[in-house]
C-alpha positions as CSV (number, residue, x, y, z in Angstrom):
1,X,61.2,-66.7,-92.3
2,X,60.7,-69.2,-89.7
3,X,63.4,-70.8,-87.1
4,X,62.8,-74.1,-85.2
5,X,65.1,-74.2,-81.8
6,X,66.4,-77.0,-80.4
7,X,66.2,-79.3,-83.4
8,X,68.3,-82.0,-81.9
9,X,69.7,-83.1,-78.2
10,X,73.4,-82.1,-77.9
11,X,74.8,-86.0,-78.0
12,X,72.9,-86.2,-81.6
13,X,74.4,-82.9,-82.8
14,X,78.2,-83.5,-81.8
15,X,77.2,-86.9,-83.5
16,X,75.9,-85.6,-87.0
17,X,78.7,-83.3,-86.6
18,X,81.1,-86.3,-86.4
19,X,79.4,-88.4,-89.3
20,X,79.8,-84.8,-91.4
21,X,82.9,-83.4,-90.7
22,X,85.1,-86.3,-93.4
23,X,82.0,-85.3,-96.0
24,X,82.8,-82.4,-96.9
25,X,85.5,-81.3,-99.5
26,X,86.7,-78.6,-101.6
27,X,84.2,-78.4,-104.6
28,X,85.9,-76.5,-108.2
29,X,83.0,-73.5,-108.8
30,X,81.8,-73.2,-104.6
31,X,83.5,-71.2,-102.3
32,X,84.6,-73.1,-98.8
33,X,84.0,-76.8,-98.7
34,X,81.1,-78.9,-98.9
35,X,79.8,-82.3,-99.1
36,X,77.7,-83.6,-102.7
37,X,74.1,-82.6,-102.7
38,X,73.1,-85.9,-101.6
39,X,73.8,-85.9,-98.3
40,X,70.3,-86.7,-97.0
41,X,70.8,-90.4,-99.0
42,X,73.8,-91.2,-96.4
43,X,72.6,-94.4,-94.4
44,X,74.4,-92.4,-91.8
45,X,72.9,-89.3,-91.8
46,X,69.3,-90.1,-93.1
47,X,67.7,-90.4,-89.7
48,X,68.8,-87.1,-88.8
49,X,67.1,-85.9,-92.2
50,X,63.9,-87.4,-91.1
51,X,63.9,-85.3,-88.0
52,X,64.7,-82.0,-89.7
53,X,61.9,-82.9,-92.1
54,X,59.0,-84.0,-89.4
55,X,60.6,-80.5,-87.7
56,X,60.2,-78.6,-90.8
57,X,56.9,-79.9,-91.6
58,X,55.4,-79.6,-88.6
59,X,55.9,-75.8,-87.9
60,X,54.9,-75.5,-91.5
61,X,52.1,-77.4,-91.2
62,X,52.6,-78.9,-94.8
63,X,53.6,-81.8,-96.3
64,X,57.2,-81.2,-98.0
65,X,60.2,-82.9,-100.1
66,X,63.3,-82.6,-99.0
67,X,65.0,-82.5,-102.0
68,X,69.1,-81.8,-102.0
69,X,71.3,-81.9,-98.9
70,X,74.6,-80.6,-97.7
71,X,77.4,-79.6,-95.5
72,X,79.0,-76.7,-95.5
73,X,82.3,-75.9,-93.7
74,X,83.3,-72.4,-93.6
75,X,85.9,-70.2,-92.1
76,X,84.5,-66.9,-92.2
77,X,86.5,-65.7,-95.5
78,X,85.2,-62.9,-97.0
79,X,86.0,-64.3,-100.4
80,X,84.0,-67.2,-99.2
81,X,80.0,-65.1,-98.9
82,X,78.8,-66.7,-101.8
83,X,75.6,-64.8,-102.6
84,X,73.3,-66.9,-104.7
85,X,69.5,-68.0,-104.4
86,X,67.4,-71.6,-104.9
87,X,65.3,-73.0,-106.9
88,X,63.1,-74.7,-104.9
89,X,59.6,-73.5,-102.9
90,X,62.1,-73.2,-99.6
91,X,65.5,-73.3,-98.4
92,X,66.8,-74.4,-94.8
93,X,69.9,-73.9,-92.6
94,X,70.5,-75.9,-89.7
95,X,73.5,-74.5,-87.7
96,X,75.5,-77.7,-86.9
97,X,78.2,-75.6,-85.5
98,X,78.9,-72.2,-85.0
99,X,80.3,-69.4,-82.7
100,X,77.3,-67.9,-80.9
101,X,76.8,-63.5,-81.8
102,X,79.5,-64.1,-84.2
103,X,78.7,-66.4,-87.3
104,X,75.2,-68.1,-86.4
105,X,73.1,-67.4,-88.3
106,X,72.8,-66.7,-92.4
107,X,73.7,-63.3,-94.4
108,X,70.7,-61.9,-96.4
109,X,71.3,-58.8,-99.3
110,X,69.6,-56.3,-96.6
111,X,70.5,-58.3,-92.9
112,X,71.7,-60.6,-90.8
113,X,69.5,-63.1,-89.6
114,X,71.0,-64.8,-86.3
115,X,69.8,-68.2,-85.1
116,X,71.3,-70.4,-82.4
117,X,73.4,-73.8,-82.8
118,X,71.0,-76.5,-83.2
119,X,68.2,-74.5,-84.9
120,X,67.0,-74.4,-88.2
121,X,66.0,-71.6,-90.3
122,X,63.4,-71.6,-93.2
123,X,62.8,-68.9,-95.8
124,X,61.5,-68.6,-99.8
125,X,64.1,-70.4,-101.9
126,X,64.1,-67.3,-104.1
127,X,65.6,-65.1,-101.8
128,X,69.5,-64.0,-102.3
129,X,71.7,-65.0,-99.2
130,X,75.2,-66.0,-98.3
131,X,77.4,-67.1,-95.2
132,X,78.8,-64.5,-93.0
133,X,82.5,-63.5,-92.7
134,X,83.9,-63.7,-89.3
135,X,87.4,-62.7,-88.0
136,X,88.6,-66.0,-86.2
137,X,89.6,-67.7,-89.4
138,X,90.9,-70.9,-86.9
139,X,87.4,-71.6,-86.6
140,X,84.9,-73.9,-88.5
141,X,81.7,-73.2,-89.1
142,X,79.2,-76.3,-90.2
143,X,75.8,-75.7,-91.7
144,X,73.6,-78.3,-93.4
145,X,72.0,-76.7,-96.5
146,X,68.7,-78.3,-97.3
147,X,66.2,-77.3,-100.9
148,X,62.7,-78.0,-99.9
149,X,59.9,-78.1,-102.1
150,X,56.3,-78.0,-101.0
151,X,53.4,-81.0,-101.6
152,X,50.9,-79.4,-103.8
C-alpha cells in the first residue's frame, strides 16, 4: 500500500468537492450514494483526474490507466461497509472529505488504514475492503474511488 499526501491545494479540494457533491446519487444494489463510474470523463472534473494520475504514476513509477471513477458520499452507517474487491491491477482512494482519527481512511478485512484529507491511497485491486462506520451520522464523508490498471 502506498499513500501520496497533499495531492491537491486546499482551494482545488473544496472545489472538486463542490463540482462532486450534486454527482452523486443513490444507486439500487450500492450502499450510500455515489456518482456513475465515469466520473473521470466530467469536463469538470477531468483535470483533477489528470493530477491524481501524474500523482499516482509518479510514486509508482509506472505508466497506468485510469480506468473507472467515482464519488462516494457516506455517513458512517454500519449497514453502509460494503466489503467487496476490484478487478483491476490497483485501486485508489482519495479522501475528498473526511473527519480526521475518525473516518479517514479505508476499512481492510484485518485493519484500518488511516490517511489524511487530501491524500490518496493505493493498494492491489484484489484486496477486500470497505468504508468505515462512524458515530456522527450528521456528517458526510466524500471519497473518489478510482480502478487503475497498469501499462504492460
Amino acid at each position: 500500500m502506498l499513500k501520496i499526501n497533499d495531492v491537491l491545494s486546499q482551494k482545488e479540494r473544496k472545489k472538486l468537492l463542490n463540482l462532486c457533491r450534486p454527482l452523486v446519487k443513490d444507486t439500487p444494489g450500492y450502499p450510500a450514494k455515489q456518482s456513475d463510474e465515469f466520473l473521470h470523463l466530467n469536463p469538470n472534473v477531468r483535470k483533477y483526474i489528470n493530477i491524481f494520475n501524474q500523482k499516482i504514476s509518479d510514486r509508482l513509477s509506472k505508466q497506468i490507466y485510469i480506468q473507472k471513477v467515482w464519488v462516494n458520499e457516506d455517513r458512517g452507517y454500519k449497514r453502509d461497509v460494503y466489503w467487496h474487491n476490484h478487478s483491476f491491477d490497483l485501486a485508489a482512494v482519495y479522501y475528498l472529505k473526511t473527519i480526521p482519527l475518525i473516518n479517514s481512511g479505508t476499512l481492510f478485512q484485518d485493519k484500518f488504514v488511516r490517511c489524511k484529507q487530501n491524500s490518496i491511497l493505493i493498494f492491489p485491486g484484489h484486496l477486500i475492503h470497505g468504508t468505515p462506520s462512524y458515530p456522527f451520522h450528521w456528517i458526510k464523508r466524500y471519497s473518489i474511488a478510482m480502478d487503475i490498471n497498469i501499462h504492460r
